[in-house]
N, C-alpha and C positions, 0 to 999 in steps of 0.2 A: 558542338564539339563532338567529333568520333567518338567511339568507346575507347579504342586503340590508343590517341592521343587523350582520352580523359585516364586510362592505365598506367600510361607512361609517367604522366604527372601523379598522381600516386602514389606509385612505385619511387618515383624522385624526392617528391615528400616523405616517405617512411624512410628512405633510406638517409636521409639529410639530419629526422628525427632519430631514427637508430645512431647514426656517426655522433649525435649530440649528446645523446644519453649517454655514449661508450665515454665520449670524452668527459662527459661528467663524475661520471661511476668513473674514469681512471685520475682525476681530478680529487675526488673524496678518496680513492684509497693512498692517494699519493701523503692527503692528507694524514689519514690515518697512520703511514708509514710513519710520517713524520713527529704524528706526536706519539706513537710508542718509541721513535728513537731517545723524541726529551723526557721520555718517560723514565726509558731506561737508563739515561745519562741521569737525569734525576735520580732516580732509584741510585746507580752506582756512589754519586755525590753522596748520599743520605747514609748510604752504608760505609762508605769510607769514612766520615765525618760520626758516623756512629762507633766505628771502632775505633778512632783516633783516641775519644772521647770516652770511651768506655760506658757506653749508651746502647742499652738494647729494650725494645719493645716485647710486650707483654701484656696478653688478655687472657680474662675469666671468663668462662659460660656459669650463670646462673641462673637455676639450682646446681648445675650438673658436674659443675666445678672443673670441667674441660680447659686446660693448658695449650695458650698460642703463645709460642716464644720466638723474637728474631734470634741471630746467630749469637750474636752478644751476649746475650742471656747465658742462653750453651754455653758459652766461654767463661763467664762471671762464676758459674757451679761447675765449672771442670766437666761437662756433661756430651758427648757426642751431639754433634749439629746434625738436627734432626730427629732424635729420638723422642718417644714421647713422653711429655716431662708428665712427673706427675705430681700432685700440691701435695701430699701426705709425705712423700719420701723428701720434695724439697725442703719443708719446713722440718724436718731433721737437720736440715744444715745450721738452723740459730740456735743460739742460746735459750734457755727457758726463760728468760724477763723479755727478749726481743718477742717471744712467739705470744706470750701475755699482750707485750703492749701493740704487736701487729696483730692479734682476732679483736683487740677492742676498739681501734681506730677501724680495724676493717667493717666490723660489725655497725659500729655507729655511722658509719660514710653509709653502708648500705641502707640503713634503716633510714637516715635524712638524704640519701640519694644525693650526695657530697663526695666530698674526694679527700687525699690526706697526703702527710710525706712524713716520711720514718729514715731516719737512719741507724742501721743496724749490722753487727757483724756476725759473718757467717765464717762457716770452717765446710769448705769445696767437698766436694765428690774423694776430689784427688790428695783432700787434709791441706789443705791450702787455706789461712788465716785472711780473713778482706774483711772491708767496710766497705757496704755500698746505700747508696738513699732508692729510698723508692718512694714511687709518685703514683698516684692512684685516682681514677676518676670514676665514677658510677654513672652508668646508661640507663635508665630508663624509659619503660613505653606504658603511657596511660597509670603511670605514679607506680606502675612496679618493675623495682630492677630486674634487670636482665643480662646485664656482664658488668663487668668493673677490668679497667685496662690501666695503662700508666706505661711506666720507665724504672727502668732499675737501673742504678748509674756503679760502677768501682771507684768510689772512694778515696781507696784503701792510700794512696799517695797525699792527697790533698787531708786526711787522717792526720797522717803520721807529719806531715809538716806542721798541721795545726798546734800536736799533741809539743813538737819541737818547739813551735813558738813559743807555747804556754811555759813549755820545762824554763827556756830561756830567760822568760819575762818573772818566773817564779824563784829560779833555783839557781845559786851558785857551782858554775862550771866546774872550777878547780876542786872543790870539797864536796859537788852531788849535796851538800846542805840545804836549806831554806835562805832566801837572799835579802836583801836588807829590804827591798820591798812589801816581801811577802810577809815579812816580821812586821813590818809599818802598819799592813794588812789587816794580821792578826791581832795586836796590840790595838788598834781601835777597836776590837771588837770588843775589848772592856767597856767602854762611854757605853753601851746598849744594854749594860746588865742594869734591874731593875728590879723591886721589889717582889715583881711576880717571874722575873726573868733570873735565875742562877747566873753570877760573875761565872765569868768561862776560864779565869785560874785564878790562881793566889801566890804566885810567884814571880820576881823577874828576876835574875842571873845575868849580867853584862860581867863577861870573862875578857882579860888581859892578858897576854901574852910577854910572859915576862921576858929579858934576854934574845928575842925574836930578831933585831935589827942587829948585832953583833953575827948571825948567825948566816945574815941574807949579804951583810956588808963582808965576812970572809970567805964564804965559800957562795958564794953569789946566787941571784936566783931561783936556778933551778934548787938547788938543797932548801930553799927557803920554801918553795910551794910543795915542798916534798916534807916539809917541818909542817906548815899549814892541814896537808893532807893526812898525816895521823895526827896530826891535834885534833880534828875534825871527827875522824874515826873514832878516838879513843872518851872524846866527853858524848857523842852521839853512844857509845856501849855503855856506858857508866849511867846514864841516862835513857834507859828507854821508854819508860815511861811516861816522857815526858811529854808538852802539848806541839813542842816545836822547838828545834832545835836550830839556828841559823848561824853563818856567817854575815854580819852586819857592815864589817869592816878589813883593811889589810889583814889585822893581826887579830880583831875582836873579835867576841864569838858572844852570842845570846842563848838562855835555854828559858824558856816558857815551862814552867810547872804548874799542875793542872789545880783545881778548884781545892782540892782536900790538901795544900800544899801548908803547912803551915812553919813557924818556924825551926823545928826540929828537923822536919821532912829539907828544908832549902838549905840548911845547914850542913846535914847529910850529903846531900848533892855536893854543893860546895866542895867539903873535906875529900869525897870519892876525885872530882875533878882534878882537884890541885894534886890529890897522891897521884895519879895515873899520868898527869903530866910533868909531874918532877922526872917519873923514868926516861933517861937517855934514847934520842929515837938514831937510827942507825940508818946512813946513808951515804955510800960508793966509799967504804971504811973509815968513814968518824961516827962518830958520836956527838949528834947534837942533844943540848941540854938547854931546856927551856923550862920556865915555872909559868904562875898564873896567877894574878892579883884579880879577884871576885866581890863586886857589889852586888847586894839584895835587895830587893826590894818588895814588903810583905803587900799585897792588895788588899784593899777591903772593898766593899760595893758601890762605898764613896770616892773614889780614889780614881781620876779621869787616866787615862794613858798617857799623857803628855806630863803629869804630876810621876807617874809611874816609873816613865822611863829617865828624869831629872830624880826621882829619888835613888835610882839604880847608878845612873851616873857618880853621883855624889857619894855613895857607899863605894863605889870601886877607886874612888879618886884618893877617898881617907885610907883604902886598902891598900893601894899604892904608897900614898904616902908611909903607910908603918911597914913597909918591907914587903919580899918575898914570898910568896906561896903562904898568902892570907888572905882572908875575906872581909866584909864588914857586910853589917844589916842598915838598913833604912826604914823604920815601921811608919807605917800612915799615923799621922796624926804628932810625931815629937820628932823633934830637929836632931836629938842624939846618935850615935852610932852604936848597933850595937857588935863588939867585938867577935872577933869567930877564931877559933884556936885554928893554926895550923897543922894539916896535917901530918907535913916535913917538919921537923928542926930544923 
């Protein structure tokens, strides 16, 4: 073969491999184009779906205590996106029990190179009131950390619905009182007092609403739940020291007195009650007039809650029976009643 035609074939072969390689190399960048687009479409998805959610990423350098925060973050502390955050000024934003119980989970996650979740509430940059959770993982290299990252979420809605359920599940709407559940609640907590355990009171009060149904039957309703809600108001002031005060029923009401409750102390109660609700309550110009028939019932250590609230029953039913704005006792142990002067004539 010539030189000339052994050239040409050379020249034909690099030029066949150079076209090969270009198209290779525009092959891979094409590729490359491609997954920084799903990247960045990723990316976009992550950040929308992070701010929907009120989800912002968050890392530590350890020792050096250096601040990485996604945008979320900024926005969770009211803080410019971008600026550089710093852990001393943010941990100004919690309460003193949150920053106790966040250096001790933080410090033991680092020490066992673990992770935690805290939910805690902050007051923003900008005095803005949140809850938010935070998640926390520790990196380490060769058993010694070296950052700790996680999520910090806003709360603050899924809080306040929580706090909403619980009010609902615990407390009477109309009166803001304790509700007959919460009373059921409390009332067993008597069966657990024990010789090395203090009984948790020494009183129960089931209040009757004297005249109540005349009052719902002529002026209908509303004046009725408006009778309810200063009856509610007025044994809740006359009693504040007490364990728990509740609405149990339409017209009934419960007052828990506490452990030093004895029969003088529940009697007192009593009489305070029945006076305060003999006064005339006043509503779109009448005067409603309502009284209160009062059962007692003294505890002692022996004494189960289900016994407690049948002997309380049973004193308000003889209170009823002998009239008007009167009470009666039921002490543990004797079937008798004992009488309670009215406060009214």
């Amino acid at each position: 073969m010539s030189d000339c035609r052994f050239r040409q074939t050379v020249v034909s072969d690099d030029a066949e491999l150079i076209t090969a390689l270009r198209a290779q190399i525009a092959a891979q960048q094409a590729e490359l184009e491609q997954q920084a687009a799903n990247l960045a479409h990723s990316r976009k998805i992550f950040d929308r779906a992070s701010a929907a959610a009120r989800i912002g990423v968050w890392e530590c350098e350890l020792p050096s205590e250096a601040l990485t925060w996604t945008d979320v973050v900024y926005d969770i502390f009211d803080l410019p996106r971008g600026a550089i955050p710093d852990r001393g000024q943010a941990l100004k934003c919690y309460p003193e029990e949150s920053v106790r119980e966040l250096t001790r989970l933080r410090n033991k996650a680092i020490e066992d190179r673990t992770g935690f979740t805290l939910d805690a509430e902050i007051i923003s940059f900008k005095g803005i009131r949140r809850w938010i959770r935070i998640t926390a993982t520790v990196e380490s290299i060769d058993g010694v950390a070296v950052r700790i990252f996680g999520m910090k979420q806003d709360i603050t809605e899924e809080k306040i619905l929580a706090d909403r359920t619980r009010y609902l599940a615990e407390f009477d709407v109309l009166t803001g009182l304790a509700n007959r559940s919460q009373f059921q609640t409390r009332l067993s907590a008597l069966d657990l007092a024990t010789p090395q355990r203090a009984r948790p009171f020494g009183a129960l009060l089931l209040i009757d609403l004297d005249e109540f149904k005349p009052v719902n039957d002529s002026l209908g309703h509303a004046a009725g739940d408006e009778c309810l809600k200063q009856a509610a108001e007025r044994i809740r002031d006359v009693c504040p020291a007490a364990e728990l005060v509740a609405r149990i029923g339409g017209d009934e009401f419960a007052v828990v007195l506490g452990p030093e409750a004895r029969l003088a102390e529940a009697s007192d109660a009593a009489r305070a009650i029945i006076a305060q609700l003999s006064y005339p309550m006043e509503y779109c110009g009448h005067l409603l007039k309502i009284g209160a028939s009062i059962g007692i019932a003294l505890a002692d250590s022996h004494t189960p809650s289900a016994q407690l609230n049948v002997m309380a029953d049973a004193a308000l039913y003889a209170a009823k029976k002998a009239g008007r704005n009167t009470f009666r006792i039921h002490k543990a142990g004797i079937s008798a009643f004992v009488a309670g002067s009215s406060a009214v004539a």
